[in-house]
PDBQT receptor file of N, H, CA, C and O in Angstrom, charges set to zero:
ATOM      1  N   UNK A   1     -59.634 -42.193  -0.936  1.00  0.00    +0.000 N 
ATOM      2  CA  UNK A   1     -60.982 -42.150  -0.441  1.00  0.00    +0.000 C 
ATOM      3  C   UNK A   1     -61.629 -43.503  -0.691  1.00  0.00    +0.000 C 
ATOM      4  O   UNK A   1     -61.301 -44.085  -1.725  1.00  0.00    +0.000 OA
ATOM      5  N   UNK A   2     -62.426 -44.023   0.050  1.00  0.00    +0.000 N 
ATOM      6  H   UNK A   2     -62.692 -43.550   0.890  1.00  0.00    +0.000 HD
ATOM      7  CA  UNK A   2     -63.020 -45.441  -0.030  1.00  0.00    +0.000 C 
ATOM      8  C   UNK A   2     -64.089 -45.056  -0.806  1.00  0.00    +0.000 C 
ATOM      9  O   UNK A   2     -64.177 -45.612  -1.901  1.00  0.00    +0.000 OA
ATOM     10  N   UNK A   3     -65.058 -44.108  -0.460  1.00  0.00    +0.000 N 
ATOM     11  H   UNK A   3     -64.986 -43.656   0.429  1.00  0.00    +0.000 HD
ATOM     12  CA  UNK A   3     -66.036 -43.692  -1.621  1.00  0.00    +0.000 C 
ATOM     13  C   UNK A   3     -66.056 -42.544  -2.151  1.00  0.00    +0.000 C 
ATOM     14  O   UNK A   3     -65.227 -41.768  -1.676  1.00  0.00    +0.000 OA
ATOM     15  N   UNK A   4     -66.744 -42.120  -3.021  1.00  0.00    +0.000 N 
ATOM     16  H   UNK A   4     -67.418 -42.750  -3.407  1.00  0.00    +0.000 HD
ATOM     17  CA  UNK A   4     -67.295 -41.006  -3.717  1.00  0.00    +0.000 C 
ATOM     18  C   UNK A   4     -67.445 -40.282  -3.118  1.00  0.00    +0.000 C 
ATOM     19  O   UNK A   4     -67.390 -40.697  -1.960  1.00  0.00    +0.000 OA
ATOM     20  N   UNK A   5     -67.659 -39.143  -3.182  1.00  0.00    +0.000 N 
ATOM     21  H   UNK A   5     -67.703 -38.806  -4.122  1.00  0.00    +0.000 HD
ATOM     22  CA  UNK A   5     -68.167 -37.777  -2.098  1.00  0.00    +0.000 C 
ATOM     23  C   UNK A   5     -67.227 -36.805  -2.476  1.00  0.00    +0.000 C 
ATOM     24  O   UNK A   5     -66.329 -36.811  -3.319  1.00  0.00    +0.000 OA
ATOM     25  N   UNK A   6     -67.776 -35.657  -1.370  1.00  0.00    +0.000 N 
ATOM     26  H   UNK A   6     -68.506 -35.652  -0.686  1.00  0.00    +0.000 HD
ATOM     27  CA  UNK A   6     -67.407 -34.495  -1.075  1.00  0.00    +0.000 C 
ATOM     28  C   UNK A   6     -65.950 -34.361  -0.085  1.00  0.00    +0.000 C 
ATOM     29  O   UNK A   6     -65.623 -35.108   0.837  1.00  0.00    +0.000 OA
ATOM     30  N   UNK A   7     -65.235 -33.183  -0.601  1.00  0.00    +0.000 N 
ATOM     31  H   UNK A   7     -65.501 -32.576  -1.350  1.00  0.00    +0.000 HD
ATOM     32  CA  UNK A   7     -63.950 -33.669   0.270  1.00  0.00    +0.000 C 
ATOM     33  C   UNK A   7     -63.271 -32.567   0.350  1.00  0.00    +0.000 C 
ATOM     34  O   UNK A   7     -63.031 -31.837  -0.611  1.00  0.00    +0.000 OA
ATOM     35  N   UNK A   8     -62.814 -32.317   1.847  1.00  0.00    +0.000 N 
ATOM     36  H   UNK A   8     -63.010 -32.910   2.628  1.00  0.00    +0.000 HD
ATOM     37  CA  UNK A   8     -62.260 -30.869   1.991  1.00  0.00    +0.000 C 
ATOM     38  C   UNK A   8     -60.662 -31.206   2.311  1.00  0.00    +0.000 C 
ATOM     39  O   UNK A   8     -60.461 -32.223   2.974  1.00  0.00    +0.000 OA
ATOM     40  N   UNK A   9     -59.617 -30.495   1.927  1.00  0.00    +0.000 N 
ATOM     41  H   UNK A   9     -59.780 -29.669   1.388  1.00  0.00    +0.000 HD
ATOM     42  CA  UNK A   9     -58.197 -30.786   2.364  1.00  0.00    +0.000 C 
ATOM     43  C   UNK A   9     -57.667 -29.306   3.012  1.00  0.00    +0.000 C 
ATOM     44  O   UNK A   9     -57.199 -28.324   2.437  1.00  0.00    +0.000 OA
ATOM     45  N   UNK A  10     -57.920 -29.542   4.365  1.00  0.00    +0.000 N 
ATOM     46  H   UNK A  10     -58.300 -30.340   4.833  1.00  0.00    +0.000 HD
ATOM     47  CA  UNK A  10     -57.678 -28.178   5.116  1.00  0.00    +0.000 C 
ATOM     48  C   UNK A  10     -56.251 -28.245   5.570  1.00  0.00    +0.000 C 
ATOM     49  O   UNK A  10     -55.692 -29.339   5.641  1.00  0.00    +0.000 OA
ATOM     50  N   UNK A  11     -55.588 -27.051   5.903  1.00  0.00    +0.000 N 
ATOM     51  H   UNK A  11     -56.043 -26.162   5.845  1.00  0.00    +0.000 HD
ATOM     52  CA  UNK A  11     -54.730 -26.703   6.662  1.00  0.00    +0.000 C 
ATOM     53  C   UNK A  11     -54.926 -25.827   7.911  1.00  0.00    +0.000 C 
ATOM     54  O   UNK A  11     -55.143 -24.615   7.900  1.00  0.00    +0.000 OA
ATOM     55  N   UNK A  12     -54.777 -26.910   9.380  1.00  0.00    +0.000 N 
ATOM     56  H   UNK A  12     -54.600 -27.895   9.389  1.00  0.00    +0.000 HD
ATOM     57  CA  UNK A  12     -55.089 -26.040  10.932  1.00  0.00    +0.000 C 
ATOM     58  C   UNK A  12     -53.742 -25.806  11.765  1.00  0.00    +0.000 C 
ATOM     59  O   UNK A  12     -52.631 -26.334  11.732  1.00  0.00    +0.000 OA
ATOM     60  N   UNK A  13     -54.239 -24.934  12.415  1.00  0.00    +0.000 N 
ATOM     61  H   UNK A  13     -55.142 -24.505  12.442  1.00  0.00    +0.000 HD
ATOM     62  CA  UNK A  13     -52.767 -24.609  13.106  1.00  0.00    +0.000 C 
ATOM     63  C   UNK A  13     -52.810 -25.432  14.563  1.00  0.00    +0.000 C 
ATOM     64  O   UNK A  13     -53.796 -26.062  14.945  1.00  0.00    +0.000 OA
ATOM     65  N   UNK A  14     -51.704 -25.323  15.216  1.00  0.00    +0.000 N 
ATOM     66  H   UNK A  14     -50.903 -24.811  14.906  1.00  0.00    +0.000 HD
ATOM     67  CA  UNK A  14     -51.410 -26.208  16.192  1.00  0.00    +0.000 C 
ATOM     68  C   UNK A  14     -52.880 -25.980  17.145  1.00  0.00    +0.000 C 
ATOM     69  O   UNK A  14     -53.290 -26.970  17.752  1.00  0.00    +0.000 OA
ATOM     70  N   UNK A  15     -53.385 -25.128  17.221  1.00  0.00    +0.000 N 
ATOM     71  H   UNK A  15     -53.052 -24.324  16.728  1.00  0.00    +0.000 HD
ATOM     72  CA  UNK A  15     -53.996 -24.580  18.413  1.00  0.00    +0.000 C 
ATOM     73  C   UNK A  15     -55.983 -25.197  17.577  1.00  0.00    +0.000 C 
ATOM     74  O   UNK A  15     -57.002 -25.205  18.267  1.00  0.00    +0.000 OA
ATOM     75  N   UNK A  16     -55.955 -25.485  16.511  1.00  0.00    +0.000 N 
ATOM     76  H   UNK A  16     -55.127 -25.478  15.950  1.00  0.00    +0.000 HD
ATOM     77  CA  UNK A  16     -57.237 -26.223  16.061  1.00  0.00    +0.000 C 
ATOM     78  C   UNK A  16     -58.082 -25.063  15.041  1.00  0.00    +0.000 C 
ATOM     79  O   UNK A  16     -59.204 -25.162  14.546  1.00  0.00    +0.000 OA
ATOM     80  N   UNK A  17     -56.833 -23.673  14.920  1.00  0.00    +0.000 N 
ATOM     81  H   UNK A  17     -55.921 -23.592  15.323  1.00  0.00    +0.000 HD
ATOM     82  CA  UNK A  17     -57.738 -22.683  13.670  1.00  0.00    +0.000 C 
ATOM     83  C   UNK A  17     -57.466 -22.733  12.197  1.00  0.00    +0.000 C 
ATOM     84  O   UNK A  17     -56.412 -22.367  11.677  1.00  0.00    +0.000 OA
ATOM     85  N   UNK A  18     -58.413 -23.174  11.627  1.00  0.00    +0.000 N 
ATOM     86  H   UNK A  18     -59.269 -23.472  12.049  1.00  0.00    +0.000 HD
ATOM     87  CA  UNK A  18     -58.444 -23.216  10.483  1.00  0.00    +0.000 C 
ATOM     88  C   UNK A  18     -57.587 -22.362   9.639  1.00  0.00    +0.000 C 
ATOM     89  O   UNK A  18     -57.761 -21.146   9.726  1.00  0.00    +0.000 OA
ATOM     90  N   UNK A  19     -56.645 -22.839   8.797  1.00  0.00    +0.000 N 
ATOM     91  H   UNK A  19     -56.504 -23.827   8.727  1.00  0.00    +0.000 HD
ATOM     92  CA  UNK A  19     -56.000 -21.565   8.180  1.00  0.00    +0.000 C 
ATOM     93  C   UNK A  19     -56.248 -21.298   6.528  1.00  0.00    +0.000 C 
ATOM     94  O   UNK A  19     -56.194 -20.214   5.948  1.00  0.00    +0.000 OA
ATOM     95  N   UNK A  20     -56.496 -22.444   6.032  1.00  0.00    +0.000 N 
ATOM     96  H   UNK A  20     -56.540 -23.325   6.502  1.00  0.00    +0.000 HD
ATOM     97  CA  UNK A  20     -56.681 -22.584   4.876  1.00  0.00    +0.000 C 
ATOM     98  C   UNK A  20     -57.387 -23.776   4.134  1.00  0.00    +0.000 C 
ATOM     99  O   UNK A  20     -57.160 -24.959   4.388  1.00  0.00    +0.000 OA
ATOM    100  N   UNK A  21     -58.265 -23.324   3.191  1.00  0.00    +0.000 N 
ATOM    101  H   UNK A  21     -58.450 -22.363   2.985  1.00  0.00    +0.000 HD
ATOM    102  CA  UNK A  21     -58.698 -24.843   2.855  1.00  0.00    +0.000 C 
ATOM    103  C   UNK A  21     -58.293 -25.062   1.076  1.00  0.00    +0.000 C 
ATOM    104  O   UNK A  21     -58.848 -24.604   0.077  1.00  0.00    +0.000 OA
ATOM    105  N   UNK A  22     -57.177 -25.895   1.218  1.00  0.00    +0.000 N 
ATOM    106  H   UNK A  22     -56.726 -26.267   2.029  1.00  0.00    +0.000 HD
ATOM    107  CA  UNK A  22     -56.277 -26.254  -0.024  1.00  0.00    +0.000 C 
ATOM    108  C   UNK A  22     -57.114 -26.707  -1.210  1.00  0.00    +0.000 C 
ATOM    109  O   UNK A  22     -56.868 -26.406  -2.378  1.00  0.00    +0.000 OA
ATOM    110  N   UNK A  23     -58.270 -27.565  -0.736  1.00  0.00    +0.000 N 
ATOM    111  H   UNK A  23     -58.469 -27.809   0.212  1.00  0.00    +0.000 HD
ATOM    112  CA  UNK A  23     -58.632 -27.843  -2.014  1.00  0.00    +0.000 C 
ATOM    113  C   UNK A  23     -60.126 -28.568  -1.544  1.00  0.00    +0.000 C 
ATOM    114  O   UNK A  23     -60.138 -29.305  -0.558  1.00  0.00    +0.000 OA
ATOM    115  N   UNK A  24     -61.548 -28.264  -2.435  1.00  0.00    +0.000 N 
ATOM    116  H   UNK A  24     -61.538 -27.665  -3.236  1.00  0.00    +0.000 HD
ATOM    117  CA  UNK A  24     -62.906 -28.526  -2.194  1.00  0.00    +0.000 C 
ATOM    118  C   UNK A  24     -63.370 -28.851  -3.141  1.00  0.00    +0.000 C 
ATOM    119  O   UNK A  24     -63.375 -28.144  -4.148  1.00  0.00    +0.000 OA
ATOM    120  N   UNK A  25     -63.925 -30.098  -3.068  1.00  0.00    +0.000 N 
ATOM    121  H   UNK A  25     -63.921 -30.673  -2.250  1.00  0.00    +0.000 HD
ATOM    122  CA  UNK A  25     -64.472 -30.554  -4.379  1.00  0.00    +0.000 C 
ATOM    123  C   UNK A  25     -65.131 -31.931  -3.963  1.00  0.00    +0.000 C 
ATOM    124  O   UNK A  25     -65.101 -32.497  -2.871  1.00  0.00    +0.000 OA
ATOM    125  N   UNK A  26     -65.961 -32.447  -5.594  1.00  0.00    +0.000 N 
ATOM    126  H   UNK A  26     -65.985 -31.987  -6.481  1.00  0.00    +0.000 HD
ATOM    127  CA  UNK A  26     -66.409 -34.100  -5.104  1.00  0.00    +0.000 C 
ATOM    128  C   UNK A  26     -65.174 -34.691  -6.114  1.00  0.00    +0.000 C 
ATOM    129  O   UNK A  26     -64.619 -34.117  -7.051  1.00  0.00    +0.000 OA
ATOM    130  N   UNK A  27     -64.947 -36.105  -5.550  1.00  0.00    +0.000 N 
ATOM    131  H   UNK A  27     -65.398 -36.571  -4.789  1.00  0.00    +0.000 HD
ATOM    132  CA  UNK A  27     -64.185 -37.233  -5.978  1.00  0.00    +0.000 C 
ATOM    133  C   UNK A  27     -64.621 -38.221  -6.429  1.00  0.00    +0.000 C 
ATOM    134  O   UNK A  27     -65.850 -38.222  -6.497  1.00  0.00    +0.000 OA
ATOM    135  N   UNK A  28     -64.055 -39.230  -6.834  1.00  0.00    +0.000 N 
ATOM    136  H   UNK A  28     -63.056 -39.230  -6.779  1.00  0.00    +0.000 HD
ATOM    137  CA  UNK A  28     -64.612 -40.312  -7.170  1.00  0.00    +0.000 C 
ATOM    138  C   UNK A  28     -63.733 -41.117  -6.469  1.00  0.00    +0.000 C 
ATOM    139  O   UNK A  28     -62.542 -40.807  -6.515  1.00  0.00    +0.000 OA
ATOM    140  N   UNK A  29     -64.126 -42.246  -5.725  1.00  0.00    +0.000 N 
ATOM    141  H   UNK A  29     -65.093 -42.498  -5.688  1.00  0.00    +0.000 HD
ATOM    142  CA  UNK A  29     -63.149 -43.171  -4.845  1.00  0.00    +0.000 C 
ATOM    143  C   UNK A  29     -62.047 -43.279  -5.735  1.00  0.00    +0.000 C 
ATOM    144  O   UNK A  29     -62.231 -43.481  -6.935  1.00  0.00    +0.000 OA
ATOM    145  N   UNK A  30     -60.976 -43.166  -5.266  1.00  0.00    +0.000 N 
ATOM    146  H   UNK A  30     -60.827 -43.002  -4.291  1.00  0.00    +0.000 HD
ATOM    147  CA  UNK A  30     -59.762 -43.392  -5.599  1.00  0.00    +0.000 C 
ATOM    148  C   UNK A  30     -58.629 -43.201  -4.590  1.00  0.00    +0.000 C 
ATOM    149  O   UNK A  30     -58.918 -42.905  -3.430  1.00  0.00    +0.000 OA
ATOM    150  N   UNK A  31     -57.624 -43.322  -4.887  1.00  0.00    +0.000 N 
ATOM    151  H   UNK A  31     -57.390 -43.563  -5.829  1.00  0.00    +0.000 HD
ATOM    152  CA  UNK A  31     -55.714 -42.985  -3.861  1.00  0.00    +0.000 C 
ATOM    153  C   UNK A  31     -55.681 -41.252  -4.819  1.00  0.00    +0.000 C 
ATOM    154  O   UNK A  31     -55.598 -41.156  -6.044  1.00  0.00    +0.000 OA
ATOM    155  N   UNK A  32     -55.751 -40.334  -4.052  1.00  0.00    +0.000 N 
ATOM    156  H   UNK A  32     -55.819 -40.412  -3.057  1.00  0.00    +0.000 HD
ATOM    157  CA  UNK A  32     -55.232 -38.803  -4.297  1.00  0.00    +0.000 C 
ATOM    158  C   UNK A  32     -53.702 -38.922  -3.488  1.00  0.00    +0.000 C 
ATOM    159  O   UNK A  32     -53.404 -39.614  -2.515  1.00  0.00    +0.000 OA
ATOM    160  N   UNK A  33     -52.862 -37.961  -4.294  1.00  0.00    +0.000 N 
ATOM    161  H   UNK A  33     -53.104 -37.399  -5.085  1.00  0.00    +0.000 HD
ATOM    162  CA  UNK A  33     -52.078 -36.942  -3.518  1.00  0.00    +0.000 C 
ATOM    163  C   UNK A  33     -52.308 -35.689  -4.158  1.00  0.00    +0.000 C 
ATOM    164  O   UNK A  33     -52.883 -35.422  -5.213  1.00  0.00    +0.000 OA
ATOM    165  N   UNK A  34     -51.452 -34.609  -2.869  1.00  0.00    +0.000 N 
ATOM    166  H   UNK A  34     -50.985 -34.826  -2.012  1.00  0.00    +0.000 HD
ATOM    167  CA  UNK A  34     -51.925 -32.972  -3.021  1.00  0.00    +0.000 C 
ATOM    168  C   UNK A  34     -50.073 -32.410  -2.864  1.00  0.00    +0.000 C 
ATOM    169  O   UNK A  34     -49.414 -32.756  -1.884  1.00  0.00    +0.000 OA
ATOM    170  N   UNK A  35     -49.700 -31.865  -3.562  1.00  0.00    +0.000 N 
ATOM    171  H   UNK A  35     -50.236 -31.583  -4.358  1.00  0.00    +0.000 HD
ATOM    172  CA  UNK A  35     -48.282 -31.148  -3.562  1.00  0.00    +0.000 C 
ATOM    173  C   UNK A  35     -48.942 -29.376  -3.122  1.00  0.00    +0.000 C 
ATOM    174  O   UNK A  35     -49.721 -28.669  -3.761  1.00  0.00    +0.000 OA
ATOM    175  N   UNK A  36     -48.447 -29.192  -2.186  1.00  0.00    +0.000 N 
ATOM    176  H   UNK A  36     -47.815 -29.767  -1.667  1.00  0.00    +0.000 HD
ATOM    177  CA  UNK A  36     -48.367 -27.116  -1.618  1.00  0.00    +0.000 C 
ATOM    178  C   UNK A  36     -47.415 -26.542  -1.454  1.00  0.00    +0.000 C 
ATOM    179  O   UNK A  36     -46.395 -27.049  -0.989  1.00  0.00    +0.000 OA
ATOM    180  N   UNK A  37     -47.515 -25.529  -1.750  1.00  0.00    +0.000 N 
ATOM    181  H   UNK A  37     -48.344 -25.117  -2.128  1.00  0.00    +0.000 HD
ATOM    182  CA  UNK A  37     -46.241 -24.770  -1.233  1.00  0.00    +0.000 C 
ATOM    183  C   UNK A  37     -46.538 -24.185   0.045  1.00  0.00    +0.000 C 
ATOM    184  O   UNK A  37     -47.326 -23.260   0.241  1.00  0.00    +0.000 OA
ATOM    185  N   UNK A  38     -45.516 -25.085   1.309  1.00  0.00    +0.000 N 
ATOM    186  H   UNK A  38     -44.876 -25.836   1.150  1.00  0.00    +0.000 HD
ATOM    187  CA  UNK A  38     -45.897 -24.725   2.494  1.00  0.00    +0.000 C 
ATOM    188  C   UNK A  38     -45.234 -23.406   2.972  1.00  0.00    +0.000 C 
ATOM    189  O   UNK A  38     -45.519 -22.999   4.098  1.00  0.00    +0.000 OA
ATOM    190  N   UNK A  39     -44.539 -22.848   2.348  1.00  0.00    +0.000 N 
ATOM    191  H   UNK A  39     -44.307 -23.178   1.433  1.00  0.00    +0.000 HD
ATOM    192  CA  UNK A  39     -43.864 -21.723   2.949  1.00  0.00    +0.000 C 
ATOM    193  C   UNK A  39     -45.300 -20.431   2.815  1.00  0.00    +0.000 C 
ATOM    194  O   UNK A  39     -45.130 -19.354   3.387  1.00  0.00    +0.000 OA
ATOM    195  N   UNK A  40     -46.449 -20.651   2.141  1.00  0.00    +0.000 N 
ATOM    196  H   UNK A  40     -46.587 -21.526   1.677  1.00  0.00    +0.000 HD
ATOM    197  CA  UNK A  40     -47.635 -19.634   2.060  1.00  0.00    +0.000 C 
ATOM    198  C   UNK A  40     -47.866 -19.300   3.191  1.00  0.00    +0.000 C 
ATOM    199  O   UNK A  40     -48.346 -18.174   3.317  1.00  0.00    +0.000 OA
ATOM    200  N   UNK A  41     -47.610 -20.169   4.526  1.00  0.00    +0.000 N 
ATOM    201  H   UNK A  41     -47.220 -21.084   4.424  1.00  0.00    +0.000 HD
ATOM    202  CA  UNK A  41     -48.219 -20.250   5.904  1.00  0.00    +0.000 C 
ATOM    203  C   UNK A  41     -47.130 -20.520   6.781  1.00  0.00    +0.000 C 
ATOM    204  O   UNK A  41     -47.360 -21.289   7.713  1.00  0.00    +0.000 OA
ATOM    205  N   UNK A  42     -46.010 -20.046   6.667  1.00  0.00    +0.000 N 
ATOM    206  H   UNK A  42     -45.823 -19.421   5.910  1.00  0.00    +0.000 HD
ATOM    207  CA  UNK A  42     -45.237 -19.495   7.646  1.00  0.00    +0.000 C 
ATOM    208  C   UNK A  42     -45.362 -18.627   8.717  1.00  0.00    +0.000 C 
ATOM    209  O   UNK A  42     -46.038 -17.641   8.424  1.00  0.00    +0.000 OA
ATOM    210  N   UNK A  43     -44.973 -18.642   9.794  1.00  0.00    +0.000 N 
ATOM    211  H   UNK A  43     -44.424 -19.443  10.033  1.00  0.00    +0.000 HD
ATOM    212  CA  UNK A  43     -45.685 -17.365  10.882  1.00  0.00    +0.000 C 
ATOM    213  C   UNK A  43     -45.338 -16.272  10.241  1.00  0.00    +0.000 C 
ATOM    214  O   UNK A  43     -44.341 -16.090   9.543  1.00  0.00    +0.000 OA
ATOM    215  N   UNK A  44     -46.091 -15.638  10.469  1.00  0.00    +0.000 N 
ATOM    216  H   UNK A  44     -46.902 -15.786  11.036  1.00  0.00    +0.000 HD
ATOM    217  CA  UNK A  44     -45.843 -13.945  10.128  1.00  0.00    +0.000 C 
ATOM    218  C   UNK A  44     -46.875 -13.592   8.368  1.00  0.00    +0.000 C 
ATOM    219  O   UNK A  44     -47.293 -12.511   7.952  1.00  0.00    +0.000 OA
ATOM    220  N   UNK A  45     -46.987 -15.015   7.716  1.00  0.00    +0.000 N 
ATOM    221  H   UNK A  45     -46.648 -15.893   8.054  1.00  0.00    +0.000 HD
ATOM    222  CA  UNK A  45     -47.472 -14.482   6.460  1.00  0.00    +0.000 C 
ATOM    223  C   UNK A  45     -49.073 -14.498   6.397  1.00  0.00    +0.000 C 
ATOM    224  O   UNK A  45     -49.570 -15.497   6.917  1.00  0.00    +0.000 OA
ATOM    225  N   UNK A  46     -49.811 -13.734   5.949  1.00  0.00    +0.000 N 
ATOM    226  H   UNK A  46     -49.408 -12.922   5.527  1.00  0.00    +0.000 HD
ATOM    227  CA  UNK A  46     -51.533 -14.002   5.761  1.00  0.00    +0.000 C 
ATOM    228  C   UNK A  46     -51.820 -14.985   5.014  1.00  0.00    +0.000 C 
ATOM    229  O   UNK A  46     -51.337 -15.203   3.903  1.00  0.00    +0.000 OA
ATOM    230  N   UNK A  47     -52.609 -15.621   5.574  1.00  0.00    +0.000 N 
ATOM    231  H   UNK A  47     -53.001 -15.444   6.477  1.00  0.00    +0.000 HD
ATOM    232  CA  UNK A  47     -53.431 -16.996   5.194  1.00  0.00    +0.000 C 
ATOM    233  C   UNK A  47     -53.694 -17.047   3.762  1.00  0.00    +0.000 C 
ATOM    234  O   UNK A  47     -54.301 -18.002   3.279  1.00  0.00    +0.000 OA
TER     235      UNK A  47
């Protein structure tokens, strides 16, 4: 992030629907990474 703020890390599906939002919070400028377990959102499983 270049600055400070508020910051949402969503997961959308091909078609633009929101499926999940991984992680919400404020930051402080810095380089983040985020590790998920993507198999939660496989077809067929609930959000």
């Amino acid at each position: 992030m270049e600055r400070s703020g508020r910051m949402q890390l969503l997961v959308n599906s091909n078609d633009g629907k929101e499926l999940r939002v991984l992680k919400a919070s404020r930051f402080q400028a810095d380089t983040y990474q985020y590790a998920w377990e993507q198999q939660v959102l496989l077809p067929g499983c609930d959000p």
